[in-house]
C-alpha positions as a printed NumPy array, in Angstrom:
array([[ 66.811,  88.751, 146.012],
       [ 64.968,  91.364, 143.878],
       [ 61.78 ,  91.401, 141.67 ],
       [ 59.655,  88.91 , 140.662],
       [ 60.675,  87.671, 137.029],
       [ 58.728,  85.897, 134.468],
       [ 60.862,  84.068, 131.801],
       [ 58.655,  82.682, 128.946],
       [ 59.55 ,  79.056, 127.369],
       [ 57.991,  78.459, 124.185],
       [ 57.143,  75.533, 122.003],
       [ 55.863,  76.741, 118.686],
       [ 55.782,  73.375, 117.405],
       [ 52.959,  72.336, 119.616],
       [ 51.28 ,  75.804, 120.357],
       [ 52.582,  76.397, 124.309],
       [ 54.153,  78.104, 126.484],
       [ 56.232,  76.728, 129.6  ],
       [ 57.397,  79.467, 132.379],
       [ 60.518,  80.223, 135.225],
       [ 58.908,  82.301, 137.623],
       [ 61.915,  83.895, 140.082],
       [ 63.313,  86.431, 142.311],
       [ 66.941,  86.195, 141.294],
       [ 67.2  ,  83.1  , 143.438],
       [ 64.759,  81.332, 144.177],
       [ 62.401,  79.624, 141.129],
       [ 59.173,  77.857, 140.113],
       [ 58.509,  76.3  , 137.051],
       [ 55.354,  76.192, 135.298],
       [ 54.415,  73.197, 133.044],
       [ 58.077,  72.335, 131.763],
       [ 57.638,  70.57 , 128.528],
       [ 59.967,  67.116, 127.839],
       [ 63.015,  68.671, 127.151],
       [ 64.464,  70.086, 130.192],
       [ 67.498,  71.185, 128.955],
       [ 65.902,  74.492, 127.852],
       [ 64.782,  75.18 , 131.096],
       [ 67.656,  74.31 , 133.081],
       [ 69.559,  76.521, 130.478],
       [ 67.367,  79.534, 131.676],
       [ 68.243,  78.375, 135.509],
       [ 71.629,  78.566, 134.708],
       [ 71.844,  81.784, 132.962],
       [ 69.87 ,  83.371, 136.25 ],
       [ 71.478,  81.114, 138.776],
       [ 68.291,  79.737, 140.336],
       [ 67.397,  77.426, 142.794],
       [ 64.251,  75.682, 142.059],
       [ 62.018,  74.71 , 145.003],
       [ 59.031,  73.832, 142.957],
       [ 57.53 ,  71.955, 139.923],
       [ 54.305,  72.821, 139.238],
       [ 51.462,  71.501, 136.651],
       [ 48.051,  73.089, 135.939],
       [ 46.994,  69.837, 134.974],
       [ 47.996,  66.252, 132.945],
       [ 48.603,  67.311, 130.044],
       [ 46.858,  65.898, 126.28 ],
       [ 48.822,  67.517, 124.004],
       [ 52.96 ,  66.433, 124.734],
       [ 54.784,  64.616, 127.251],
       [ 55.811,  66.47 , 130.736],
       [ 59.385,  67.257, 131.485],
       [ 58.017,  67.888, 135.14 ],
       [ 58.716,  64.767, 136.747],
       [ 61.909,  64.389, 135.346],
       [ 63.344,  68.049, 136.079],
       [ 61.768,  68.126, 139.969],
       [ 63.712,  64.819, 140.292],
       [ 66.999,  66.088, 138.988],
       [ 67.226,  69.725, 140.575],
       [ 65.516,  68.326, 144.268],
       [ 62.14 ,  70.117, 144.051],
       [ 58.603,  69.394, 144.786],
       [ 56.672,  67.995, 141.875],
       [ 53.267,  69.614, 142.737],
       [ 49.555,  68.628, 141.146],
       [ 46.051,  68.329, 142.071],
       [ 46.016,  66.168, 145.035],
       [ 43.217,  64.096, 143.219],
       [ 45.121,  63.693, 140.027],
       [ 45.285,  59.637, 139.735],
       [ 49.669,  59.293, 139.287],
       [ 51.89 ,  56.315, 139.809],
       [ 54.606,  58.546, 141.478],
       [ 55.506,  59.988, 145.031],
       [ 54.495,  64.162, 144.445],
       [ 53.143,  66.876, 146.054],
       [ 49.515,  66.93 , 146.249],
       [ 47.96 ,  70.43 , 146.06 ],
       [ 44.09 ,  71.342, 146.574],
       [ 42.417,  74.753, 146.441],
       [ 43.743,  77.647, 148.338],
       [ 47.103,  75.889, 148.956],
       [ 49.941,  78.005, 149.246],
       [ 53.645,  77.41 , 147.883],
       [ 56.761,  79.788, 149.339],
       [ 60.045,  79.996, 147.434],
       [ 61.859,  82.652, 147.868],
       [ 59.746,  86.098, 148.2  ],
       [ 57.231,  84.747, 146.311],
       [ 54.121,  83.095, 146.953],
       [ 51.664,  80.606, 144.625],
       [ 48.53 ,  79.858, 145.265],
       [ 46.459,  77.36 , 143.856],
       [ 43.114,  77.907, 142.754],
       [ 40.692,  74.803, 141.605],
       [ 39.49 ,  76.079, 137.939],
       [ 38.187,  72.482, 136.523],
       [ 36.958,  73.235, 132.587],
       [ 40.015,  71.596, 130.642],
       [ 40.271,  68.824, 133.053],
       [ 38.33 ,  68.324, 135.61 ],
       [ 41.05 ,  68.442, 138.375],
       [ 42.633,  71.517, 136.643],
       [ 44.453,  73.97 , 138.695],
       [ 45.418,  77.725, 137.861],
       [ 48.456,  79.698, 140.073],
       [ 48.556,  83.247, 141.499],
       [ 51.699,  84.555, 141.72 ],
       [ 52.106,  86.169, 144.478],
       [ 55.035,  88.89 , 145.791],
       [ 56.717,  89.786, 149.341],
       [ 53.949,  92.324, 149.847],
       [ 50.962,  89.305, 148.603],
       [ 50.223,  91.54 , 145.552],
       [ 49.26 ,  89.119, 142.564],
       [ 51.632,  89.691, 139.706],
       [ 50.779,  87.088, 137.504],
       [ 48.656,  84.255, 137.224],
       [ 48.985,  80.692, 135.447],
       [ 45.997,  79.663, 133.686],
       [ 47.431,  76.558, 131.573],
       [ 43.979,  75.791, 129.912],
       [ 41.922,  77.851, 131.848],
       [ 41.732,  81.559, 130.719],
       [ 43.804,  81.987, 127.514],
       [ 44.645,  85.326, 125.453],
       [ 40.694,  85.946, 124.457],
       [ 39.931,  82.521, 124.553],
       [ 39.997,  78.871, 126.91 ],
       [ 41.109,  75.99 , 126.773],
       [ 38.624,  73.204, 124.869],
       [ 36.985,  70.491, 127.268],
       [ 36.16 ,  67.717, 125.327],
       [ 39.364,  66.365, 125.646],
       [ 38.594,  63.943, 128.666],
       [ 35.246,  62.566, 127.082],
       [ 32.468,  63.473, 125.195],
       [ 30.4  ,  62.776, 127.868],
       [ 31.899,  65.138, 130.199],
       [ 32.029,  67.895, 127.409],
       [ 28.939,  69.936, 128.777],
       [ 29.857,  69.694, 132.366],
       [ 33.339,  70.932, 131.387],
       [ 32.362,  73.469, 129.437],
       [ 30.216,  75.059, 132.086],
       [ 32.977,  74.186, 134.335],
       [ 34.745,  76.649, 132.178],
       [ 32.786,  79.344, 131.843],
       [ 32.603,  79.87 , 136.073],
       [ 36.415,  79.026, 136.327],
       [ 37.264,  81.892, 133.703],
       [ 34.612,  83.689, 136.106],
       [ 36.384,  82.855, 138.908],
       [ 40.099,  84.31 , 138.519],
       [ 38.258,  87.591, 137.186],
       [ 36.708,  87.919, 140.166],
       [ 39.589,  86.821, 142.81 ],
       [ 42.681,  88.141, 140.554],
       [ 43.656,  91.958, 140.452],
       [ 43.197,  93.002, 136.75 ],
       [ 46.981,  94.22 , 136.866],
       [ 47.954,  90.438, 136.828],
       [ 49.702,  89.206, 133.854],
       [ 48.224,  86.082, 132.414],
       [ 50.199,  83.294, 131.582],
       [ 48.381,  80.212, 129.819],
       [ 50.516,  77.321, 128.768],
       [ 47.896,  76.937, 125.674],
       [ 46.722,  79.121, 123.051],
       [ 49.178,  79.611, 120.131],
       [ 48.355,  76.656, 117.727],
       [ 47.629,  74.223, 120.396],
       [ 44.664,  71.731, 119.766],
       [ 44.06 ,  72.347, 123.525],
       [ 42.656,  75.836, 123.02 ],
       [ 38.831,  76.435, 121.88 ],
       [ 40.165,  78.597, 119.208],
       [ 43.618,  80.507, 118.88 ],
       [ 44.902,  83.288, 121.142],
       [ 44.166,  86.547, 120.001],
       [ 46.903,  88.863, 121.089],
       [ 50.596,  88.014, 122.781],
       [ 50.195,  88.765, 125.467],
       [ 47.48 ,  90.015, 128.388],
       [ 46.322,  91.311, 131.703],
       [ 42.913,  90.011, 133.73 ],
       [ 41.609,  93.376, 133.321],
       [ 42.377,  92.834, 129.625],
       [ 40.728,  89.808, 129.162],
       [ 37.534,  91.408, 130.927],
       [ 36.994,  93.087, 127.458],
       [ 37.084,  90.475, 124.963],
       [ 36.951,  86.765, 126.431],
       [ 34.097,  84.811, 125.48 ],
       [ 33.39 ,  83.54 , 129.168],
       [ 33.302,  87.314, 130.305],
       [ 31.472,  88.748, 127.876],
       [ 28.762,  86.485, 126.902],
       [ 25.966,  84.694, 128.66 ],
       [ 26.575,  81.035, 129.831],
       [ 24.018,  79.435, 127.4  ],
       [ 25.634,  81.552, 124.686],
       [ 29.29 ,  81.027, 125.703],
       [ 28.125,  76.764, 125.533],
       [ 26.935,  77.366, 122.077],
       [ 29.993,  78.892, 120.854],
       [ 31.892,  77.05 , 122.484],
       [ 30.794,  73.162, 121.561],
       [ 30.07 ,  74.448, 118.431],
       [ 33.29 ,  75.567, 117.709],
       [ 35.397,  72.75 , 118.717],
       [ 37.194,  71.075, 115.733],
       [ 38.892,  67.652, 115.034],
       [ 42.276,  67.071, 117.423],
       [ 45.435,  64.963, 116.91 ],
       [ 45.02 ,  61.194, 117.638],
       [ 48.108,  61.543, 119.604],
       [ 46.454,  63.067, 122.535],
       [ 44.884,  59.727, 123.823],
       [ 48.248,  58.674, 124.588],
       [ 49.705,  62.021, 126.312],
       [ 47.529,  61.768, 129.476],
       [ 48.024,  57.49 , 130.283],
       [ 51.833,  58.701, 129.496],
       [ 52.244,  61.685, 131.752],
       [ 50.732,  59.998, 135.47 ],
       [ 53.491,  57.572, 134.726],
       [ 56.249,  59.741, 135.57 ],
       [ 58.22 ,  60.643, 132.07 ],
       [ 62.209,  60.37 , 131.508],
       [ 63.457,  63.445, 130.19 ],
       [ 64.216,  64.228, 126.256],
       [ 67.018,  61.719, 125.047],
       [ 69.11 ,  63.657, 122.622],
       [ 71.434,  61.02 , 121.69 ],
       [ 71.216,  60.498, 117.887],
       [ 69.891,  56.803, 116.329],
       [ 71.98 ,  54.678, 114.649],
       [ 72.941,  56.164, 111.154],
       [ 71.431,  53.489, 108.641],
       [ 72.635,  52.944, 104.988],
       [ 70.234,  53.072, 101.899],
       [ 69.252,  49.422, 101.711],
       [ 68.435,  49.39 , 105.349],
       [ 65.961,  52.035, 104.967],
       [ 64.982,  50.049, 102.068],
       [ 64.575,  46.74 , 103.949],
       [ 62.601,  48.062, 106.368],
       [ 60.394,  50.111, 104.174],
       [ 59.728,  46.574, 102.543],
       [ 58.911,  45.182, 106.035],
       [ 55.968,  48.022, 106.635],
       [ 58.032,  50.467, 108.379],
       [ 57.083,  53.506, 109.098],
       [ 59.943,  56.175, 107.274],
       [ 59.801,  59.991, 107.482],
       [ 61.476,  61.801, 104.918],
       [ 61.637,  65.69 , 106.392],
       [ 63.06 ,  67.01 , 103.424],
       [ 61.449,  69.826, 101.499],
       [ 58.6  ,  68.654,  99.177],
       [ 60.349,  69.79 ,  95.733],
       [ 63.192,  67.533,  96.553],
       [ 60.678,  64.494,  98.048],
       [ 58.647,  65.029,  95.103],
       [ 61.435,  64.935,  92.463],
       [ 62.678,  61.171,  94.177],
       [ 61.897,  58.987,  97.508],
       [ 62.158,  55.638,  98.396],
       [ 58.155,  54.448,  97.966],
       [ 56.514,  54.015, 101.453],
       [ 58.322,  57.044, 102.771],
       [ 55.865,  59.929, 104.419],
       [ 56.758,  63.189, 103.553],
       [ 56.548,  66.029, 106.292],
       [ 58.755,  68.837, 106.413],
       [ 60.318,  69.853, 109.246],
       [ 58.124,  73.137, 110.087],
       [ 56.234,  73.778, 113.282],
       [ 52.987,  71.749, 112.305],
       [ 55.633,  68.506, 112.063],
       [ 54.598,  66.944, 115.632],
       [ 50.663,  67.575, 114.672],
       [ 50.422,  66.218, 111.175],
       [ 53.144,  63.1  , 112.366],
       [ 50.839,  62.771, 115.776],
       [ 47.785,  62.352, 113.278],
       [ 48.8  ,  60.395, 110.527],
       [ 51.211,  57.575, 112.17 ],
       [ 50.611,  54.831, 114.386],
       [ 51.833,  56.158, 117.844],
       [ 53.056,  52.599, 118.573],
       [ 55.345,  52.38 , 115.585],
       [ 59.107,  52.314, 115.298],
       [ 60.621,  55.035, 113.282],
       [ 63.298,  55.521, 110.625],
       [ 64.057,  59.612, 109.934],
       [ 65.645,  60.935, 106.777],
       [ 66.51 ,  64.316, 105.897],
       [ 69.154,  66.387, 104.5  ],
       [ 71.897,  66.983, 107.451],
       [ 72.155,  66.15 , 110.739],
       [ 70.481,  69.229, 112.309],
       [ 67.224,  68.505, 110.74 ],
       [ 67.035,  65.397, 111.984],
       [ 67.967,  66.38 , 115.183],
       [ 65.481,  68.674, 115.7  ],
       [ 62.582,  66.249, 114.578],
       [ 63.534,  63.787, 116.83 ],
       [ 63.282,  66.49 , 119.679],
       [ 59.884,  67.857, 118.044],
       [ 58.835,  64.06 , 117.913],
       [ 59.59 ,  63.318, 121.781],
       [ 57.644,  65.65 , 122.898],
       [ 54.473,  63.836, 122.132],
       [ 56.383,  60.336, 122.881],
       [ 57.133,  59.17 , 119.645],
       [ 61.176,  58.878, 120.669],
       [ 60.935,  55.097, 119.017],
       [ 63.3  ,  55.522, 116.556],
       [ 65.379,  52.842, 114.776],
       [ 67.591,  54.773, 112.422],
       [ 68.158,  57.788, 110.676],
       [ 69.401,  58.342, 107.012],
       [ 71.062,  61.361, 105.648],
       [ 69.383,  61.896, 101.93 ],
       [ 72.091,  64.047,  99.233],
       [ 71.156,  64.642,  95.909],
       [ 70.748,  61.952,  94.153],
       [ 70.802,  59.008,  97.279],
       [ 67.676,  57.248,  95.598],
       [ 68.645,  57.858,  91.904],
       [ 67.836,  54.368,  90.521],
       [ 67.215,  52.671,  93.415],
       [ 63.893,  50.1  ,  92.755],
       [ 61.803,  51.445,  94.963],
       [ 62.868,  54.721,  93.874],
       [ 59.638,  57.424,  93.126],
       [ 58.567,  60.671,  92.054],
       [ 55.2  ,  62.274,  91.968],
       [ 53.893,  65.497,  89.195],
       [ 53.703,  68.143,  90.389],
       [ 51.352,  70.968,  88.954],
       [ 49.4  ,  74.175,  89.747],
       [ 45.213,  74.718,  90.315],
       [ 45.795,  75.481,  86.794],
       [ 46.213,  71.953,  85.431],
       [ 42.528,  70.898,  86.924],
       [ 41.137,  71.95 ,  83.79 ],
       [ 43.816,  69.633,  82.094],
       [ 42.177,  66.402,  82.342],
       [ 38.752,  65.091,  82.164],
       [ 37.12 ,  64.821,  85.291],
       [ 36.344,  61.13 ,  84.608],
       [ 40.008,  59.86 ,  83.955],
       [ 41.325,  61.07 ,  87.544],
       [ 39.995,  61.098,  91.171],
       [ 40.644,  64.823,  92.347],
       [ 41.003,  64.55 ,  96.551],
       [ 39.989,  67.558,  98.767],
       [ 42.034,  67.066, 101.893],
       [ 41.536,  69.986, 103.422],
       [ 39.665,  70.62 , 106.743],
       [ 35.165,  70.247, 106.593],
       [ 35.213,  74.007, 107.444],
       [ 37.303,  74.717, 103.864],
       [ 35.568,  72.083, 102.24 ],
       [ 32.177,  73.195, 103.06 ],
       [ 33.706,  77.176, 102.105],
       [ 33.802,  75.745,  98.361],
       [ 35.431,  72.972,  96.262],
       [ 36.129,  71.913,  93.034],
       [ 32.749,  70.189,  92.222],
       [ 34.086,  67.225,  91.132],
       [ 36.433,  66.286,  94.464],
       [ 36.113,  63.642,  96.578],
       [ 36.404,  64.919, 100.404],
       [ 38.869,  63.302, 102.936],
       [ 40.378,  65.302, 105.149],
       [ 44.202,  63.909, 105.505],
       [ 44.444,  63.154, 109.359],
       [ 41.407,  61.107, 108.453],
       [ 43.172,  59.419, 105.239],
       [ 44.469,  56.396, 107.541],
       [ 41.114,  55.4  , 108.425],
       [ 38.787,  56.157, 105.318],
       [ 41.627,  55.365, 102.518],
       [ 39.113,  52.853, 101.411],
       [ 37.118,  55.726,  99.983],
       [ 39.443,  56.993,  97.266],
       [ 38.579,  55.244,  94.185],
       [ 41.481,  53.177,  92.908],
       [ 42.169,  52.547,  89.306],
       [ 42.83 ,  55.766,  88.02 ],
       [ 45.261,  58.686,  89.482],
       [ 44.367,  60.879,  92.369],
       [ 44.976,  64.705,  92.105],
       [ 45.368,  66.04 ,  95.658],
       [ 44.949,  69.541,  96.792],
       [ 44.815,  71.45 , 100.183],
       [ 45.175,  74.913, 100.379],
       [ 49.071,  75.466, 100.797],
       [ 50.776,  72.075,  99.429],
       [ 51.819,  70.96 , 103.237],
       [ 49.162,  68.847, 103.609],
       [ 48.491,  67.764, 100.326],
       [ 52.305,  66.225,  99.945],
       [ 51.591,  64.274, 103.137],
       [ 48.518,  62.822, 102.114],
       [ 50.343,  62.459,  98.438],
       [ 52.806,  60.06 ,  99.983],
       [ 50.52 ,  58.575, 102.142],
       [ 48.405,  57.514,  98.936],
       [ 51.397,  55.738,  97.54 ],
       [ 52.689,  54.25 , 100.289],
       [ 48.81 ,  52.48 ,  99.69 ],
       [ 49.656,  51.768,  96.533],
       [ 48.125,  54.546,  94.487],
       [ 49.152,  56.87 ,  91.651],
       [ 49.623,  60.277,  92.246],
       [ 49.532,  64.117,  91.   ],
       [ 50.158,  66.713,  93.597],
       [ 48.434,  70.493,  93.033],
       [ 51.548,  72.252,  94.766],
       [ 49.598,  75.645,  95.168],
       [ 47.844,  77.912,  96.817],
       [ 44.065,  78.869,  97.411],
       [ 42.176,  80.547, 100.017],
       [ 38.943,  78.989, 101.547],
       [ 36.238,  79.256,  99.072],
       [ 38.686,  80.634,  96.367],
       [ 39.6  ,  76.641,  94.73 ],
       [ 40.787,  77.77 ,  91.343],
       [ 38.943,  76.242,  88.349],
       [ 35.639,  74.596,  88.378],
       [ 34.128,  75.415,  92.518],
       [ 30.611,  74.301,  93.831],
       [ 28.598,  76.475,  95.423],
       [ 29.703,  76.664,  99.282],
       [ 27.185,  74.684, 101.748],
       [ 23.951,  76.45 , 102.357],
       [ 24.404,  78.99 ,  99.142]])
């Protein structure tokens, strides 16, 4: 056996981090996301034995791979003892101590995310802390939000928090590495790491609940948190069932009128090709997301997460890796899969294509013979607008599509395209007619005709 190794597991599509903590032997893994077979890749490359799975806490934002990987390599699946699960596991409470190997874990209680949330010092032959697992406890200059499990727990979290944070300061040697599982685009964190990496002794300098006041640490915080994927009020009732692993085995490959049928039939269809190519022809109905890391966050807001779905994109590795991206927030309910060439919906009857044009062509067409949609964020909106738009932000679209006039075409814009093409096909999948402002703008900087941003 040797040192004490960290390997680092990341998701960029949902904003975490997973981890292998070893000794060349001996191995304990850190909130393993739904596809195991990246971290039984790492075991193999080191040669490990696991002896534990371990969670901070149930997770809101994707689907454990713990209980499935603890049940196929023979380990302990630990959590909080009080965590309400429907499986056989290891129950852990505060000050509880794991051995594998030369290492040690303990657990320390630091409720703020959850309320049974538990963080994990890492601990070496001679009990020096080397690391410690904060999942959404202390992140890189921030923590994780805490109005995930209510709003009527939200202030109790929050000052939950603020004395957790507190807490491993005070009880973890500043030389310890700190390894949160959220942070880098999550919806879990407050706000978004600031930095790659960190120490406690780092964080001492620049995270909010060691620098500021509590009353002033609860204003920032509450005040700061911002809308999160519908998706997450499925994760949790999900993950204290006990979740199979990631099922890579490819849907059935459907033909053109299948799609179609179904599309007919109110099925849900996502079309992960690039938007140039969506734009220029679809099959009406279809949603347009491409496959980039935001996929699983846009999809997890904007469809139904009880629906069936049919994926289509250019070649088989695409699709592949959405369907991964997609089961790691559950939504492995697919019927089909179409590969889309050039010309697949050329003259098909349900065959579309949207404009396409640039913040120039605002200034194009009268104001009154178009409905221009801001679907950008409140923060953006609020940072300045075209005066004339109506504001929807597009996770929101599904529920308040009711308030975009009809009659007349709607020019969408957000401030890259991305979102703008999904709301775009969202719009006439509802039956409307649509131009898309492919462009970019910062906040406050809408090209052409801009109110005043709030407050001014």
């Amino acid at each position: 056996m040797g040192s004490i190794e960290i390997v680092t597991i990341e998701t960029p599509s949902l904003g975490d981090r997973s981890y292998v903590a070893h000794d060349g032997s001996s191995a304990v893994v850190i909130d393993p996301q739904r596809d195991i077979d990246r971290v039984l890749d790492v075991l193999h490359e080191h040669g490990l034995d696991v002896t534990h799975v371990v969670e901070t806490h149930v997770h809101n934002d994707y689907v454990t791979g713990g209980h499935a990987l603890a049940s196929m390599v023979d380990a302990a699946y630990c959590l909080n003892a009080d965590d309400d699960v429907r499986f056989d596991r290891h129950g852990l409470a505060d000050g509880d101590v794991l051995t594998s190997g030369t290492m040690r874990v303990r657990a320390l209680l630091t409720p703020g995310h959850t309320p049974t949330h538990l963080s994990y010092v890492l601990l070496d032959a001679d009990d020096r802390a080397v690391g410690v697992f904060t999942g959404g406890s202390m992140l890189f200059g921030t923590v994780g939000r805490t109005d995930l499990i209510g709003p009527e727990l939200t202030m109790e979290l929050s000052r939950s928090q603020y004395h957790s944070v507190r807490r491993i300061a005070d009880e973890v040697d500043d030389t310890a590495g700190v390894h949160p599982t959220h942070g880098f685009g999550s919806h879990c964190s407050a706000t978004q790491a600031t930095k790659q990496s960190s120490t406690v002794g780092a964080e001492r300098g620049d995270n909010p609940a060691l620098v500021k006041s509590e009353e002033d640490f609860l204003t920032e915080l509450i005040g700061g948190l911002t809308p999160y994927p519908t998706y997450y009020r499925h994760m949790a009732p999900a993950n204290v069932l006990g979740p199979a692993a990631f099922d890579d085995t490819p849907p059935e490959d459907f033909d053109l009128e299948r799609v179609a049928a179904l599309l007919r039939e109110g099925a849900w269809v996502i079309d992960l090709r690039n938007r140039r190519d969506f734009n220029a022809s679809f099959l009406a109905g279809a949603i347009n997301a491409e496959l980039r890391n935001d996929l699983p966050n846009y999809l997890g807001w904007m469809v139904p997460f009880e629906e069936h779905l049919v994926l289509v994109g250019d070649d088989a590795t695409v699709l592949a890796e959405a369907q991964r991206m997609l089961a790691r927030i559950g939504y492995d309910r697919l019927q089909g899969r179409l590969i889309a060439q050039s010309g697949t919906f050329a003259g098909h009857e349900l065959e579309r294509s949207i404009e396409i044009v640039s913040f120039d062509g605002l200034s194009l067409v009268d104001d009154d013979a178009r409905t221009i949609l801001d679907v950008r964020d409140t923060w953006e909106f609020e940072s300045g607008h075209h005066h004339a738009a109506v504001h929807v932000p597009f996770h929101e679209l599904p529920e308040r599509i009711g308030e975009v006039p009809r009659g007349r075409p709607v020019w969408v814009y957000c401030a890259t395209g991305a979102r703008a093409t999904i709301a775009a096909s969202f719009l006439v999948r509802s039956g409307f007619e649509v131009v898309l402002i492919d462009d970019f703008c910062l906040p406050g900087d809408v090209p052409g005709r801009v109110a005043e941003p709030a407050g001014v």
